[in-house]
N, C-alpha and C positions, 0 to 999 in steps of 0.2 A: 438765666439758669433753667436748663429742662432737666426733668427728675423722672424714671420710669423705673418699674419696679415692680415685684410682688407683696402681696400684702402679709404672706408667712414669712417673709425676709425682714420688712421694713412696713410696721403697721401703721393703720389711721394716723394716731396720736403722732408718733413720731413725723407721719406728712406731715401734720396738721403743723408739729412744732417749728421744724424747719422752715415754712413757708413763713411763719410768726415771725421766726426770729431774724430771718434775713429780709422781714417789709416788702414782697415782693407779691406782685399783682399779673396774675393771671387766671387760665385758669387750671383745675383740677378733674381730671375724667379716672372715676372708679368703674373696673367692669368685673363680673361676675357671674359665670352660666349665662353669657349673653348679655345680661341686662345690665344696664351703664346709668353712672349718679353722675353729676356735675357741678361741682361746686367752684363760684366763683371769687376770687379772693382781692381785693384793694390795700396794697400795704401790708400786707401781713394780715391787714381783717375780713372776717367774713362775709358777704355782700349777699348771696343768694345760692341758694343747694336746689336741682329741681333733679329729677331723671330726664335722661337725653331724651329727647323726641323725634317723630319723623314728622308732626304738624302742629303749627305753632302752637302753643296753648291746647296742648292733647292733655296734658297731666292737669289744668284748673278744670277744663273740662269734665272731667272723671270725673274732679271732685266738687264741683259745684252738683254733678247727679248724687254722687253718695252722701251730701251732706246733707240732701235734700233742696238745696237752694233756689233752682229751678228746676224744672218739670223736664221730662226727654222732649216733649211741645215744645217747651221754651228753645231747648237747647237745637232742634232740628230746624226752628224759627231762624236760629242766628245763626247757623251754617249758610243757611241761604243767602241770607243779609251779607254774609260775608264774601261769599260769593261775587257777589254786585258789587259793591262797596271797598271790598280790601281793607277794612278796618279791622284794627287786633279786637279779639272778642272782648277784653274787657271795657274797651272804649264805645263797643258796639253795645254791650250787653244793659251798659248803665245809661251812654245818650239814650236808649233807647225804652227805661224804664222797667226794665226787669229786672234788674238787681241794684243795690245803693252801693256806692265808691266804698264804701267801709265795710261791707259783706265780702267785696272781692280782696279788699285789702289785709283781711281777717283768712281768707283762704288765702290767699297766697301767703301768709305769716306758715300758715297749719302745713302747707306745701314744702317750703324750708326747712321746719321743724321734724316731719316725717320723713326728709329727704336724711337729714343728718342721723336721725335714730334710726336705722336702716342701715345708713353705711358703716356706723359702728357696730353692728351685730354683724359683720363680716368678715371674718377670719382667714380668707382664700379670696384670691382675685388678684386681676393687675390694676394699676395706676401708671398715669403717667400728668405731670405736670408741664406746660406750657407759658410760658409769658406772653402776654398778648395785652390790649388795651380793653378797660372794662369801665363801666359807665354805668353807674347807680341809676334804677327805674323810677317813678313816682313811690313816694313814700320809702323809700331804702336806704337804711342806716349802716354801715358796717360793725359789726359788731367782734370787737377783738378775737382773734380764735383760741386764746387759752382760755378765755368765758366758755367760749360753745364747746373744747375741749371738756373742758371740767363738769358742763351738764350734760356732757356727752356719755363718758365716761361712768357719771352715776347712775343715769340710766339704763346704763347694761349692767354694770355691776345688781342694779335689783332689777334687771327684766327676770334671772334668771328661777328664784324663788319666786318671783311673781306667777310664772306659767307653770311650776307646780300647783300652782293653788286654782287658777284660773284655769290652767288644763287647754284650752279652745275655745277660740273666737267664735266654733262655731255653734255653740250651746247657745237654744232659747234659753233670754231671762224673761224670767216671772215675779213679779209682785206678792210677798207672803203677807201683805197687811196694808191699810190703806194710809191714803196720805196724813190723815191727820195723826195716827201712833206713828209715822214715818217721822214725821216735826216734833213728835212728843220724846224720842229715843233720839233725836239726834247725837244727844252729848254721847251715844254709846260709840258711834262708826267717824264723827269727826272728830280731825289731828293732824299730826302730822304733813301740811300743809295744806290739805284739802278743802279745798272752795263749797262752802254750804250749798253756795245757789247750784255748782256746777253737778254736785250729789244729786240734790236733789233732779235738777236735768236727768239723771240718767236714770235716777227710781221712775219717772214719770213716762221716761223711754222703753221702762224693762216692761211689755205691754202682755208677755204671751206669746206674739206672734214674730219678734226679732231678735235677731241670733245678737249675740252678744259684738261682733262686729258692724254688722248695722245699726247697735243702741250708739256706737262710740262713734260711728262714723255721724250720725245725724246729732252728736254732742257737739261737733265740731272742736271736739277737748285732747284730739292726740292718740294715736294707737298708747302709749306710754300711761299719760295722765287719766285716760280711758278708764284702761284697765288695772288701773291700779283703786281708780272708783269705785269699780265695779264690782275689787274685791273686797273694797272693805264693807260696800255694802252685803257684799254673801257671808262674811265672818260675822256680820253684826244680825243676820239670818231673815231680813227687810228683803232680799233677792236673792232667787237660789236659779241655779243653772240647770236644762233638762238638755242630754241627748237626742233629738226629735228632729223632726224636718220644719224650719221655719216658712211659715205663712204671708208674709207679705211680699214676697218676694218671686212670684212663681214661674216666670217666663223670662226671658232672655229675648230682648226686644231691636232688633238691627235698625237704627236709624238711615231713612232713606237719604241718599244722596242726589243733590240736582240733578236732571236731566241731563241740560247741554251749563255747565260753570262754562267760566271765562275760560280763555286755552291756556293760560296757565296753572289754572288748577286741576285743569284737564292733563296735561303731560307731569302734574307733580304726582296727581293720582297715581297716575299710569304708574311711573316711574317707582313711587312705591309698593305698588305692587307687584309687577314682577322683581324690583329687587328682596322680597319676602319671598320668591318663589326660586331664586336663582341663590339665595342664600342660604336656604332651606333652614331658616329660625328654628329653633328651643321653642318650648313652651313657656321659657321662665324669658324672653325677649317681647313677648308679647304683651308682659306686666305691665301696666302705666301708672299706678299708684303703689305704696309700699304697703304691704299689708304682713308684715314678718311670719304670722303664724295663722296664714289662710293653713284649710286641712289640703294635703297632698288629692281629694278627692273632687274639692272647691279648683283647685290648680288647672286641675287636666280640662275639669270642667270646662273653664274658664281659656285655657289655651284652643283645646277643640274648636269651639264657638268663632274663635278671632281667627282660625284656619280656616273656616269652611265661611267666614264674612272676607279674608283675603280672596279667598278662591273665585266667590260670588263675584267680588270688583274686577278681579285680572278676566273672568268670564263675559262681563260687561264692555270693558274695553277690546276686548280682542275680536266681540260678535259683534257689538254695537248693542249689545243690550242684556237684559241679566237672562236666565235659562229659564224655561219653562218647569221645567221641575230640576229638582236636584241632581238625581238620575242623569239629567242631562249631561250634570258635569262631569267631564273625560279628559283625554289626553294627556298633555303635561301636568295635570290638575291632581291626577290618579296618588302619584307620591305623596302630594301635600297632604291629602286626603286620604292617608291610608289608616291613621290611627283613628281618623272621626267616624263615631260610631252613626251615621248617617239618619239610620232607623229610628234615633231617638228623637228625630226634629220636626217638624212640621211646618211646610215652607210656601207660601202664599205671594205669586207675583202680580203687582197691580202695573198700572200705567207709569207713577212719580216711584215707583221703588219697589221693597219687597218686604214681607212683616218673617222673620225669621223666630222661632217657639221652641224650646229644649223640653221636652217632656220630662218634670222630675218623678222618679221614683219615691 
């Protein structure tokens, strides 16, 4: 059975139930302004939800950086390694001692979890379903889909009062009182299912200097279960939210890529990059983690940046090396590069790569 479709016609829920109720195993591609979710289904049950990728394990990636779990060190370490090697990174990451089986196993849960509460805030887009053969990874359970329906579900039904209250991810939180009257008020801000330790996590995250999506991302507790933390600690007035420019965060940092990889990560390079230039992407296709309610300002930010690091790569390949300066880049380049505000970056080429810097205002 193949199923295609719009999602204003024929929504989530009902995919989700039809594929239930007829037991059938394949998979499920949602797309939306570009960007595509993939969830994979065994019987009727759920197996795994990731966004589509152009390199294997791009979406753990992201979020082993935002959760803090390893370093961009680390993480620029095990490209190489993989490079040589051809190992998937989480086999590479843990033989090799910088992460434990259970940190990656915990991220990839948080991976599914954010994939699923994403594509139910989605009201527009297509679908199409596919039968195909699917094969449970280490550690993967399937899990019935009128379960993940039904937490699906309740989770938008209260995202929607919740981002009244909470407003934006991208508000510094702040600390109004220290830990020990933080332990002493508990009983005022916990209920309603909320995890003591996980609270407490995220008072201990609200530091000053991180916006309220970096405290939730480094909770590793869920855009959802995050912010819904977050807000009972600002009701309970333990953390309050400032408008402001956050501090820990202040540069946009391009991890360099091998010189000479193997040839076939050389022509998958390649390949993807002029296919980003011959497809002329969105900004919203260049997402790799779900983040529902980044600000339209964080967006573009964040789109520019992955333009003008495609450009850099299709420039590398096409000269045999990256540009001398920015300026450099021309030609077919010009289009891609028409929205990036150029003037605000600052761009440094070494021998192994290049350090690419966003100037924040």
């Amino acid at each position: 059975m193949s199923l295609r479709g719009i999602l204003s016609d024929f929504g989530s829920a009902d995919v989700f139930q039809l594929i239930a109720q007829q037991a059938k195993t394949g998979r499920l591609e949602i797309e939306r302004a570009g960007r595509v979710l993939e969830v994979l289904f065994i019987e009727g049950s759920v197996l795994r939800a990731r966004p589509a990728e152009i390199r294997p394990d791009g979406a753990l990636a992201t979020v082993l950086l935002r959760s803090g779990a390893i370093s961009e060190h680390t993480l620029d370490e095990a490209w190489r390694l993989q490079a040589e090697t051809l190992d998937p990174l989480p086999e590479l990451l843990v033989s090799r001692g910088m992460i434990t089986q259970e940190e990656i196993d915990q991220l990839q849960r948080l991976i599914n979890d954010e994939t699923i509460f994403e594509l139910f805030l989605w009201d527009e887009g297509k679908f199409a379903f596919e039968p195909c053969e699917v094969e449970p990874g280490r550690n993967e359970t399937p899990v019935r889909a009128e379960m993940v329906l039904l937490d699906a579900l309740r989770m938008r039904d209260e995202w929607g009062p919740m981002q009244r209250e909470l407003k934006d991810l991208t508000l510094v939180m702040t600390q109004e009182v220290d830990l020990e009257e933080f332990r002493a008020r508990r009983d005022e801000f916990e209920g309603d299912g909320l995890d003591p330790k996980a609270l407490e996590k995220l008072f201990t995250l609200a530091n000053g200097r991180a916006t309220a999506r970096r405290v939730i991302d480094l909770s590793r507790l869920g855009t959802f279960e995050g912010a819904r933390g977050l807000r009972a600690l600002m009701r309970a007035g333990v953390v309050s939210g400032e408008a402001r420019r956050a501090t820990d965060s202040a540069a946009v940092r391009v991890r360099p890529t091998a010189s000479r990889p193997m040839l076939a990560y050389a022509v998958l390079g390649l390949c993807a990059a002029f296919a980003v230039l011959l497809l002329q992407l969105r900004p919203e296709r260049l997402v790799d983690y779900p983040v529902p309610v980044a600000s339209l300002a964080d967006t573009r930010a964040s789109a520019a940046t992955q333009r003008l690091r495609v450009a850099l790569e299709a420039h590398r390949w096409a000269e045999g090396g990256y540009p001398a300066s920015l300026a450099a880049l021309g030609g077919g380049l010009r289009k891609l590069l028409a929205t990036v505000p150029l003037d605000q970056y600052s761009y440094e080429r070494s021998e192994d790569g290049y350090r690419l810097t966003r100037r924040l205002d």
